[in-house]
mmJSON file of the N, C-alpha and C atoms, coordinates in Angstrom:
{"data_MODEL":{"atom_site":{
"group_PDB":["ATOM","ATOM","ATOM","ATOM","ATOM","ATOM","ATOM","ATOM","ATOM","ATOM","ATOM","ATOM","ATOM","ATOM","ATOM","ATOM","ATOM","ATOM","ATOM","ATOM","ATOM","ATOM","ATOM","ATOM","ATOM","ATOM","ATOM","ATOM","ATOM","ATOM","ATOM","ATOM","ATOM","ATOM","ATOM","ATOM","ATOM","ATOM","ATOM","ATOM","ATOM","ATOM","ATOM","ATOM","ATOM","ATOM","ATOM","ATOM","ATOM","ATOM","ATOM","ATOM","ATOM","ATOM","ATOM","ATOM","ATOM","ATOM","ATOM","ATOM","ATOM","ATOM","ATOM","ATOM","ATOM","ATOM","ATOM","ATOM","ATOM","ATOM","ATOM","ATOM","ATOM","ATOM","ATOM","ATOM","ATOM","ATOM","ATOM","ATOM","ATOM","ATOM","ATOM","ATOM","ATOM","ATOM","ATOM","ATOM","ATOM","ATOM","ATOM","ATOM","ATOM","ATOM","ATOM","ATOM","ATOM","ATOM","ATOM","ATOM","ATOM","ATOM","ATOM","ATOM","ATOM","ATOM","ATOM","ATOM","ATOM","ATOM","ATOM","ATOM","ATOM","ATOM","ATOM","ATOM","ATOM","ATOM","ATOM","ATOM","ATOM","ATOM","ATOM","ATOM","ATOM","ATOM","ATOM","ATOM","ATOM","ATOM","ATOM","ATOM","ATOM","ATOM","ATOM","ATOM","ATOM","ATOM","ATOM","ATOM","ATOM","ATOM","ATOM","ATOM","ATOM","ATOM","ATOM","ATOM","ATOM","ATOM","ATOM","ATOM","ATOM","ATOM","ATOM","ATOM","ATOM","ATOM","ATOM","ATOM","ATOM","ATOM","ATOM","ATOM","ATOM","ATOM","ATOM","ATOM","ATOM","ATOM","ATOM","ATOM","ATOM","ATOM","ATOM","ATOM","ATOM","ATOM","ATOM","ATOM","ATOM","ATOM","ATOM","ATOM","ATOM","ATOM"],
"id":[1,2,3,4,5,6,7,8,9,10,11,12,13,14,15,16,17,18,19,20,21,22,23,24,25,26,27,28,29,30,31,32,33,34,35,36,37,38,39,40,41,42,43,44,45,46,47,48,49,50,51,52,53,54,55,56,57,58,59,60,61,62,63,64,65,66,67,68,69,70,71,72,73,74,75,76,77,78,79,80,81,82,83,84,85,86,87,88,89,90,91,92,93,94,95,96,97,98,99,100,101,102,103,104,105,106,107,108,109,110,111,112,113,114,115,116,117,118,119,120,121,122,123,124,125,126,127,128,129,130,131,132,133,134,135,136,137,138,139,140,141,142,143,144,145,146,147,148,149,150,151,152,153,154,155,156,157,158,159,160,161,162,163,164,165,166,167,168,169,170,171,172,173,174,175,176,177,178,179,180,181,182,183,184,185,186],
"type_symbol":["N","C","C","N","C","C","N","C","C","N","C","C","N","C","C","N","C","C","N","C","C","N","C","C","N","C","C","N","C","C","N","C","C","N","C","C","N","C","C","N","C","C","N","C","C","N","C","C","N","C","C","N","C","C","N","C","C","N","C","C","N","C","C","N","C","C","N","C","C","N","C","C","N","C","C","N","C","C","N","C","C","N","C","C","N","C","C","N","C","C","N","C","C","N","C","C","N","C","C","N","C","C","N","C","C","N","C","C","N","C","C","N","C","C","N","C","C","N","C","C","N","C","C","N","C","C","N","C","C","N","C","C","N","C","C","N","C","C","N","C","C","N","C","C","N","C","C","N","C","C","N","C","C","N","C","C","N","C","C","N","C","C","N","C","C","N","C","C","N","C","C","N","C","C","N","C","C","N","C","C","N","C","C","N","C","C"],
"label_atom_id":["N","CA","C","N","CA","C","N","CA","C","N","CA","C","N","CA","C","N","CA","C","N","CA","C","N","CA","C","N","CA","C","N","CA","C","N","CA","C","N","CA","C","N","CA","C","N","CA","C","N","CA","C","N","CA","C","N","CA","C","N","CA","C","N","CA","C","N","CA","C","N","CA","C","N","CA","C","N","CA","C","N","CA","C","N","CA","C","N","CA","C","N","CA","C","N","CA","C","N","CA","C","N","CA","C","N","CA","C","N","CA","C","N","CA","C","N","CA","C","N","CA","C","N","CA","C","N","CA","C","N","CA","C","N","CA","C","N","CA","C","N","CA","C","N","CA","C","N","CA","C","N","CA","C","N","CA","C","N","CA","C","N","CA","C","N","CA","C","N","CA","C","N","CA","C","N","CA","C","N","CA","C","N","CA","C","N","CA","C","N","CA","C","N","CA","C","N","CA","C","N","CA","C","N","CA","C","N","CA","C","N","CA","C","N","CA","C"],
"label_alt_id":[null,null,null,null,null,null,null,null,null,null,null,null,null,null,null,null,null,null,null,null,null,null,null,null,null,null,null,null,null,null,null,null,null,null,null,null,null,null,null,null,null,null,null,null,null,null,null,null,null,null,null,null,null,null,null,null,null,null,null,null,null,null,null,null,null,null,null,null,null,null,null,null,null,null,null,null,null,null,null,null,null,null,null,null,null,null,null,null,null,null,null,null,null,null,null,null,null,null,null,null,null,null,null,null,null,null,null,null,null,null,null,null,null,null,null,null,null,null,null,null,null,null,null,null,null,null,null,null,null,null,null,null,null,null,null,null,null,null,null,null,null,null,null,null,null,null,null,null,null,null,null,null,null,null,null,null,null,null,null,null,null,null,null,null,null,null,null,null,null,null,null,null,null,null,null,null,null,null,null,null,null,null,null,null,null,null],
"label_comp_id":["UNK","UNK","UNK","UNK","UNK","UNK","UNK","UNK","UNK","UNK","UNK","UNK","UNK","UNK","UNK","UNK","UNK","UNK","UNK","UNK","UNK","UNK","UNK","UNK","UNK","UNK","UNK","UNK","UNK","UNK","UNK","UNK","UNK","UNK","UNK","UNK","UNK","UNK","UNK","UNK","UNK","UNK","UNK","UNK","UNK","UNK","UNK","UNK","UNK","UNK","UNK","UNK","UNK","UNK","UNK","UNK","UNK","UNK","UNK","UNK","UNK","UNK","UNK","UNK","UNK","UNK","UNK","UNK","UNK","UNK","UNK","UNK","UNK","UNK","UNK","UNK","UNK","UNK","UNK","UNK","UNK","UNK","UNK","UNK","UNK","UNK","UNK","UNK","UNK","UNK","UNK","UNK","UNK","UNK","UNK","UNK","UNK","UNK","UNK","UNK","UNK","UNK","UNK","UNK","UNK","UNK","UNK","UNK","UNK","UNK","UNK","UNK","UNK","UNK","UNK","UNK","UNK","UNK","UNK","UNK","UNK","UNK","UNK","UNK","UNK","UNK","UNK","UNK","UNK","UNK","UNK","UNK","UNK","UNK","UNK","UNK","UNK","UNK","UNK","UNK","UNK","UNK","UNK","UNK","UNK","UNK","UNK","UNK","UNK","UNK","UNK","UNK","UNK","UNK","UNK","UNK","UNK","UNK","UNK","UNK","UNK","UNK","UNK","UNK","UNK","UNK","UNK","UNK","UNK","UNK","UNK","UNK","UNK","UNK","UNK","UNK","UNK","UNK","UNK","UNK","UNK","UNK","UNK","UNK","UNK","UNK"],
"label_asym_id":["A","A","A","A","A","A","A","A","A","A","A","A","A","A","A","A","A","A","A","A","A","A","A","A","A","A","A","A","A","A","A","A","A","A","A","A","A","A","A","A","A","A","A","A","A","A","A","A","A","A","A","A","A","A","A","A","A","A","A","A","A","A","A","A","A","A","A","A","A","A","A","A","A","A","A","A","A","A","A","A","A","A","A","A","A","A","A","A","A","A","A","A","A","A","A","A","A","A","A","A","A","A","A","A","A","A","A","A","A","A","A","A","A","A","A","A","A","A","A","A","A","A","A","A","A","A","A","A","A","A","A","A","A","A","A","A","A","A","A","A","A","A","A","A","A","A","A","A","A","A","A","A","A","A","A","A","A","A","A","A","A","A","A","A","A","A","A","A","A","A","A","A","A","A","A","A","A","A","A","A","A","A","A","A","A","A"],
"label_entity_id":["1","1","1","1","1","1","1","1","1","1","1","1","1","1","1","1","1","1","1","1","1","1","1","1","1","1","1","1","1","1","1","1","1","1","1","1","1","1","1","1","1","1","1","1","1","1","1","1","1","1","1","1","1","1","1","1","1","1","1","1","1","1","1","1","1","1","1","1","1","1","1","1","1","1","1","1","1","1","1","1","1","1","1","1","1","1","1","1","1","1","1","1","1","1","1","1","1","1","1","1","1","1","1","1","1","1","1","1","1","1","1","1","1","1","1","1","1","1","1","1","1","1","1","1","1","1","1","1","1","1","1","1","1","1","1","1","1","1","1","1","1","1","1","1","1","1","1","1","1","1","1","1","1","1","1","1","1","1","1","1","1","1","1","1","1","1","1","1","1","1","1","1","1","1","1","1","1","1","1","1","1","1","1","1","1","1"],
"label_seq_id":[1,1,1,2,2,2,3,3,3,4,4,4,5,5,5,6,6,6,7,7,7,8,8,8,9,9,9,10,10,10,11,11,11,12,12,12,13,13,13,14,14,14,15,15,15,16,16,16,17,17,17,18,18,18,19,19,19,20,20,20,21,21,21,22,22,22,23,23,23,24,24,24,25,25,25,26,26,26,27,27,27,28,28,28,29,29,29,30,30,30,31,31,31,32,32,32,33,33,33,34,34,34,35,35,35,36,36,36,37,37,37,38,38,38,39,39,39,40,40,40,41,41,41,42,42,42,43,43,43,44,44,44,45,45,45,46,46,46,47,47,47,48,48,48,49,49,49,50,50,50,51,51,51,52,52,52,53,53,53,54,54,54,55,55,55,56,56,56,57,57,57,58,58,58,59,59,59,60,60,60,61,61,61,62,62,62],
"pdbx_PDB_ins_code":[null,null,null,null,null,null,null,null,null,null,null,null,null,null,null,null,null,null,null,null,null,null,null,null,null,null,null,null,null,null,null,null,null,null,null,null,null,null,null,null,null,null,null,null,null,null,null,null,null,null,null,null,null,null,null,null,null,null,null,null,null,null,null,null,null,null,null,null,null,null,null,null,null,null,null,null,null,null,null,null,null,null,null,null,null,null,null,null,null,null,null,null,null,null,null,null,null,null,null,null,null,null,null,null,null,null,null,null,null,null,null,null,null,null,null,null,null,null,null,null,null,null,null,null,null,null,null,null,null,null,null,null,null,null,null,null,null,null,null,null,null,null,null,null,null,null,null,null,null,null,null,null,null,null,null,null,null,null,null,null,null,null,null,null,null,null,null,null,null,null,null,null,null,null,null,null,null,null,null,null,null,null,null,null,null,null],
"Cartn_x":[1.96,1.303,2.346,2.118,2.604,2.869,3.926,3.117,2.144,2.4,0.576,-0.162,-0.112,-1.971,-1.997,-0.817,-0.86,-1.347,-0.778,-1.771,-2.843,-3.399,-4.797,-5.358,-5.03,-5.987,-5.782,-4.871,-4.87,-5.803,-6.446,-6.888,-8.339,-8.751,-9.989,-10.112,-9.266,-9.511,-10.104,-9.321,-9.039,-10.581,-10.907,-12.553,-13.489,-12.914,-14.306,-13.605,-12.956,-12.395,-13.824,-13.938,-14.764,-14.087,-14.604,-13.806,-13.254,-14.185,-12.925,-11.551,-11.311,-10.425,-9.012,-9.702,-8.623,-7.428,-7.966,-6.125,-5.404,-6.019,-5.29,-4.21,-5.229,-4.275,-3.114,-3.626,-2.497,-1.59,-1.851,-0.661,0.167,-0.155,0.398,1.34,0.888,1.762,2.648,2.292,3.559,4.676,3.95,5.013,5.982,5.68,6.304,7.378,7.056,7.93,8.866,9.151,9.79,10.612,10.596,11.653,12.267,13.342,14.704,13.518,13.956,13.037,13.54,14.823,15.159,14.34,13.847,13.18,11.723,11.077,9.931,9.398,10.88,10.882,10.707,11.483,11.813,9.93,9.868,8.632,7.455,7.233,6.501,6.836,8.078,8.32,7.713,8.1,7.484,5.763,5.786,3.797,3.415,4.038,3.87,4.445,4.979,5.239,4.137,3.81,2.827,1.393,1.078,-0.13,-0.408,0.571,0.679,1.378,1.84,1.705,1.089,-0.075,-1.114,-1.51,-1.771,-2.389,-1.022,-0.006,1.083,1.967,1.345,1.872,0.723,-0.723,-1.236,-1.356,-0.722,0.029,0.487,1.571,3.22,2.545,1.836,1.091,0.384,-0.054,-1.104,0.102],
"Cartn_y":[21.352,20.557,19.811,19.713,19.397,17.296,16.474,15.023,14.892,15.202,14.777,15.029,16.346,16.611,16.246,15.84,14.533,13.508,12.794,11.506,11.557,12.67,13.072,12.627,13.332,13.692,12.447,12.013,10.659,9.627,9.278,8.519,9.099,10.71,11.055,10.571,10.345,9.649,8.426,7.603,5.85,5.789,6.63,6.604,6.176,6.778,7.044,5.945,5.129,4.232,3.242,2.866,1.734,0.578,-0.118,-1.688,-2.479,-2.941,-3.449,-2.677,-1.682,-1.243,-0.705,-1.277,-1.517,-2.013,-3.403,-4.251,-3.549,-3.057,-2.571,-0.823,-0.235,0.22,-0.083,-0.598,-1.487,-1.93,-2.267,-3.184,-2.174,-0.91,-0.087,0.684,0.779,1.659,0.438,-0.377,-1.839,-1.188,-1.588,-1.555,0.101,1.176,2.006,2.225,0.925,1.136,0.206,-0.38,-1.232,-0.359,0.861,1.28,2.428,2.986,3.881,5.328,6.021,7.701,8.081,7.675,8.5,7.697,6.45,5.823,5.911,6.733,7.175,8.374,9.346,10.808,10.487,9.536,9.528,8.85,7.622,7.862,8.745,9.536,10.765,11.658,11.903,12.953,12.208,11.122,10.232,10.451,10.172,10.361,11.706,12.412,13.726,14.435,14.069,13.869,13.568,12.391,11.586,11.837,12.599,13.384,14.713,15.512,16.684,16.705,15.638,15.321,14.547,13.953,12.574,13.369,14.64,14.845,14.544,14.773,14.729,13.501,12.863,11.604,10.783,11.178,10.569,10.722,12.059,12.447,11.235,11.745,10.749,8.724,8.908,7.329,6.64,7.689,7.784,8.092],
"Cartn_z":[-6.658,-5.653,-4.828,-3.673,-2.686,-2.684,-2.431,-2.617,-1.626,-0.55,0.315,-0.306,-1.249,-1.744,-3.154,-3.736,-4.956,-4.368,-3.459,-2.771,-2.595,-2.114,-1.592,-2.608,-4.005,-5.345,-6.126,-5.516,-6.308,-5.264,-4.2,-2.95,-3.687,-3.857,-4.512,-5.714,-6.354,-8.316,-7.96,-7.161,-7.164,-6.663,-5.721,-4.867,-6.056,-7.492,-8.74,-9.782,-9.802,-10.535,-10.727,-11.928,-11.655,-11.07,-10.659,-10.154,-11.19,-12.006,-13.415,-13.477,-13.211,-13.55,-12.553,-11.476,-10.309,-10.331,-10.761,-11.279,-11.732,-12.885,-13.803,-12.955,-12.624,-12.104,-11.067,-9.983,-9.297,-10.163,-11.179,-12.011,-12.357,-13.325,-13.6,-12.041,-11.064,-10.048,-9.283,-9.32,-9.317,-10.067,-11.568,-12.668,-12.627,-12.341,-12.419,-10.451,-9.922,-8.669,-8.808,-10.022,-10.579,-11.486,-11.762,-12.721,-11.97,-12.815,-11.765,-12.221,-11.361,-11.853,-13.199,-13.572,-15.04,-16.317,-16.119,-17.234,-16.684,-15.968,-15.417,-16.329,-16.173,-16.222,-18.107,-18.802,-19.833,-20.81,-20.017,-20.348,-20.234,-18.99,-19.316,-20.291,-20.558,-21.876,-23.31,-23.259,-24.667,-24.692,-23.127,-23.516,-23.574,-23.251,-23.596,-25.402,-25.949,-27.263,-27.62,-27.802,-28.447,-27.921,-27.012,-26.7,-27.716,-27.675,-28.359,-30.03,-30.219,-31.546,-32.162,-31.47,-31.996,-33.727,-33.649,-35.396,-35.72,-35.568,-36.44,-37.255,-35.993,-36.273,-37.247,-36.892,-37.363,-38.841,-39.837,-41.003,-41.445,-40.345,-41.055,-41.148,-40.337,-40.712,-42.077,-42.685,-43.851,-44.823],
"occupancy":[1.0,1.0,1.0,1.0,1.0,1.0,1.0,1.0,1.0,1.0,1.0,1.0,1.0,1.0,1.0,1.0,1.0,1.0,1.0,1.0,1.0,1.0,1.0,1.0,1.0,1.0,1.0,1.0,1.0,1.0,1.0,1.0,1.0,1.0,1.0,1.0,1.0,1.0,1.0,1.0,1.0,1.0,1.0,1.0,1.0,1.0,1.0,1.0,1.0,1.0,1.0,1.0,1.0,1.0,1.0,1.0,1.0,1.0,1.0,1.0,1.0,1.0,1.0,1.0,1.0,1.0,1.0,1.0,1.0,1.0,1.0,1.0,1.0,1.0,1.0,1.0,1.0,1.0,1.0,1.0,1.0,1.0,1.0,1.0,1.0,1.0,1.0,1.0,1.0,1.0,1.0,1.0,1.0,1.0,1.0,1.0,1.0,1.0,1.0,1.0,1.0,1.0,1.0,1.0,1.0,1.0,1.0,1.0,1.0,1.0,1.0,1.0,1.0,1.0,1.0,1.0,1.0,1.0,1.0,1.0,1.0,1.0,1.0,1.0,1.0,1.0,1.0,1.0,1.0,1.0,1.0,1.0,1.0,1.0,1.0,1.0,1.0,1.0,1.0,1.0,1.0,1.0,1.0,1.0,1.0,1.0,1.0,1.0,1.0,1.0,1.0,1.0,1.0,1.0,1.0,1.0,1.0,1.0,1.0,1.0,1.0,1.0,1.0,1.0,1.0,1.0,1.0,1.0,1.0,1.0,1.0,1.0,1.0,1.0,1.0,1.0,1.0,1.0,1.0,1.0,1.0,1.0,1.0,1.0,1.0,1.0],
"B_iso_or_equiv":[0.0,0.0,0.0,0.0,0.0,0.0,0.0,0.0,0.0,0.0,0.0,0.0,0.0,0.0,0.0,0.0,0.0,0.0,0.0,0.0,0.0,0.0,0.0,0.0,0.0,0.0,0.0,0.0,0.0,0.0,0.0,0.0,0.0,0.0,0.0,0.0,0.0,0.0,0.0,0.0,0.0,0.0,0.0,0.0,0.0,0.0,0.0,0.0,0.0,0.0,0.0,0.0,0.0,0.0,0.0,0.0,0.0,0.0,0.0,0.0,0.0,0.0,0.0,0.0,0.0,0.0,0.0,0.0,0.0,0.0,0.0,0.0,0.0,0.0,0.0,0.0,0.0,0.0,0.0,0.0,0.0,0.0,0.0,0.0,0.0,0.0,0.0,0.0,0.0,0.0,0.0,0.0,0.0,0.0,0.0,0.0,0.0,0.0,0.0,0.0,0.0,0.0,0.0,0.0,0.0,0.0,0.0,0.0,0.0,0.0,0.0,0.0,0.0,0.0,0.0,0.0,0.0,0.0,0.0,0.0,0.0,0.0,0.0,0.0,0.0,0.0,0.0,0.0,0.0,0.0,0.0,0.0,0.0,0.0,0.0,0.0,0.0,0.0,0.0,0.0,0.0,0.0,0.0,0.0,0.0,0.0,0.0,0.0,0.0,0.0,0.0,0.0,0.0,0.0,0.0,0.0,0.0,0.0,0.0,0.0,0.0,0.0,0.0,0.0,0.0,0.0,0.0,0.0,0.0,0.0,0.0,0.0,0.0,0.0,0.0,0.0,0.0,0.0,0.0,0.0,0.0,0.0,0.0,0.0,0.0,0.0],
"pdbx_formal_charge":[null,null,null,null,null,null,null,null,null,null,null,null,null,null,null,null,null,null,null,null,null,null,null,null,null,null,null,null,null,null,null,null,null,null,null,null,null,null,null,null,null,null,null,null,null,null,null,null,null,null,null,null,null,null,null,null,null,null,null,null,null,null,null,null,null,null,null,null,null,null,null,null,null,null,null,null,null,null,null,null,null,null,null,null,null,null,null,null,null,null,null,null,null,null,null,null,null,null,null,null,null,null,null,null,null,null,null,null,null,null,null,null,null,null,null,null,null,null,null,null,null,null,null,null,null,null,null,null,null,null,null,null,null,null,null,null,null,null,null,null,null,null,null,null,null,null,null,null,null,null,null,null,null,null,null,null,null,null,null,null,null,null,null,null,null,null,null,null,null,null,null,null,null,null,null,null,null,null,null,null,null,null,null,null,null,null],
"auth_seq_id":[1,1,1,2,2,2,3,3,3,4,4,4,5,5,5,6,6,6,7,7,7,8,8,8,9,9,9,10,10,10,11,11,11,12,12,12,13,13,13,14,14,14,15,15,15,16,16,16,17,17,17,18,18,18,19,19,19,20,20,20,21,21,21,22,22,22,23,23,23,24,24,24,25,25,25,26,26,26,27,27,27,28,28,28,29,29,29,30,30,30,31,31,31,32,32,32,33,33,33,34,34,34,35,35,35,36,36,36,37,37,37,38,38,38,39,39,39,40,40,40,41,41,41,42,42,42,43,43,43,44,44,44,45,45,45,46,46,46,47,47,47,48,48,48,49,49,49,50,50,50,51,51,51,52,52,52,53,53,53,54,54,54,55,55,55,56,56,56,57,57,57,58,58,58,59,59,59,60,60,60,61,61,61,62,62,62],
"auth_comp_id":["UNK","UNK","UNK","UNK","UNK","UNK","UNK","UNK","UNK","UNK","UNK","UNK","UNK","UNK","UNK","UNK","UNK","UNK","UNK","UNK","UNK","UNK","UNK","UNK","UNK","UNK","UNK","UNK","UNK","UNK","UNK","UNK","UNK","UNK","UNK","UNK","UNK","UNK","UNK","UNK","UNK","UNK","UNK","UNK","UNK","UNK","UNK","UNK","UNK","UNK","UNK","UNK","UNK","UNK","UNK","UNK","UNK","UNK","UNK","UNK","UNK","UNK","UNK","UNK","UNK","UNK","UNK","UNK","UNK","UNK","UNK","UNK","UNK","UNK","UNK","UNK","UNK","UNK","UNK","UNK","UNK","UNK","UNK","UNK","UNK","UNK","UNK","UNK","UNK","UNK","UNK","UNK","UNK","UNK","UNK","UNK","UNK","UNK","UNK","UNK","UNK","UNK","UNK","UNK","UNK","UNK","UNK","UNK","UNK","UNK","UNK","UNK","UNK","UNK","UNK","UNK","UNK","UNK","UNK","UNK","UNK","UNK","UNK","UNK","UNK","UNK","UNK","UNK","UNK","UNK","UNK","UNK","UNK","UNK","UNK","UNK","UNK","UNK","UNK","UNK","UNK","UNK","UNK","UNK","UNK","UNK","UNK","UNK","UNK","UNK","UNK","UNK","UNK","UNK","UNK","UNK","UNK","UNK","UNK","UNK","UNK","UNK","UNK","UNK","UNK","UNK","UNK","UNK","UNK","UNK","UNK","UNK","UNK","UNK","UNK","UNK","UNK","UNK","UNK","UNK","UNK","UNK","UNK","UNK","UNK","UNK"],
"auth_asym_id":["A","A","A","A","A","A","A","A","A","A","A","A","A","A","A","A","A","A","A","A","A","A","A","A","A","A","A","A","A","A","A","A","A","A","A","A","A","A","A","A","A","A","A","A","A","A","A","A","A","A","A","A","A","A","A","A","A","A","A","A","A","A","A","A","A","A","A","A","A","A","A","A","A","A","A","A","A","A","A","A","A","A","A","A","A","A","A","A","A","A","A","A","A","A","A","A","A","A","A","A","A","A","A","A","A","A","A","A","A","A","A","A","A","A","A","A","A","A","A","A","A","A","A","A","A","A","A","A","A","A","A","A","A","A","A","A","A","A","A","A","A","A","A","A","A","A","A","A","A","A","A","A","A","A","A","A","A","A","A","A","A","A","A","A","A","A","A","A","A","A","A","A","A","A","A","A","A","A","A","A","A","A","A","A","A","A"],
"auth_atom_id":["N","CA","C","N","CA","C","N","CA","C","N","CA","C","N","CA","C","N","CA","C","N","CA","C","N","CA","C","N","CA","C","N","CA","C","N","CA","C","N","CA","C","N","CA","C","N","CA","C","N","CA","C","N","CA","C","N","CA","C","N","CA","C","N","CA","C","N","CA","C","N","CA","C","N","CA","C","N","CA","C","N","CA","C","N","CA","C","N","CA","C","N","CA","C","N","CA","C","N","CA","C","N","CA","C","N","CA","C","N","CA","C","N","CA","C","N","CA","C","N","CA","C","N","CA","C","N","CA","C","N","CA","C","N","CA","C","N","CA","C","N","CA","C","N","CA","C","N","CA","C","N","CA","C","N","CA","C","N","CA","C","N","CA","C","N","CA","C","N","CA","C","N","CA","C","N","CA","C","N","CA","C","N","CA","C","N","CA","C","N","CA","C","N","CA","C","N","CA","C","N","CA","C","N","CA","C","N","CA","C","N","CA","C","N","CA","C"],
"pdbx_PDB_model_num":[1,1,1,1,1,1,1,1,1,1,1,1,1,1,1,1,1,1,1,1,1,1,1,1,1,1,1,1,1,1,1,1,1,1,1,1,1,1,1,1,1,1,1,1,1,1,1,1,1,1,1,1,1,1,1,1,1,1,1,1,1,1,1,1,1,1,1,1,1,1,1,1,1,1,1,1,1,1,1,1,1,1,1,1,1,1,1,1,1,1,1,1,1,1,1,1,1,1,1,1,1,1,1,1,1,1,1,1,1,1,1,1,1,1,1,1,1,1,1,1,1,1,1,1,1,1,1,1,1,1,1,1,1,1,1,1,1,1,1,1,1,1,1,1,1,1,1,1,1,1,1,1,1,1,1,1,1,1,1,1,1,1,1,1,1,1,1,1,1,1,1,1,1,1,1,1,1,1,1,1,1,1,1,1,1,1]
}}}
């Protein structure tokens, strides 16, 4: 995807947001224009870990 039509699809998400939950996002796209792209890039890999290993981890927890 192109970023214009990431913006787009992101301008169509925000349309269906409930309102409680506005701040919150604003807060979050603040907070990530506040960090360098390599600790961006680094946290998407972590949430991506921890998406695809949630059973695994949830093992090693127990």
């Amino acid at each position: 995807m192109t970023t214009t039509e990431l913006k787009t699809e992101i301008n169509k998400t925000l349309e269906n947001i409930p309102e409680e939950a506005l701040n919150d996002v604003l807060l979050y796209l603040q907070h990530l224009q506040a960090k360098a792209p390599s600790d961006i890039k680094l946290t998407s890999h972590l949430r991506q870990i921890l998406t695809e290993d949630a059973e695994l981890l949830e093992k090693l927890a127990q």
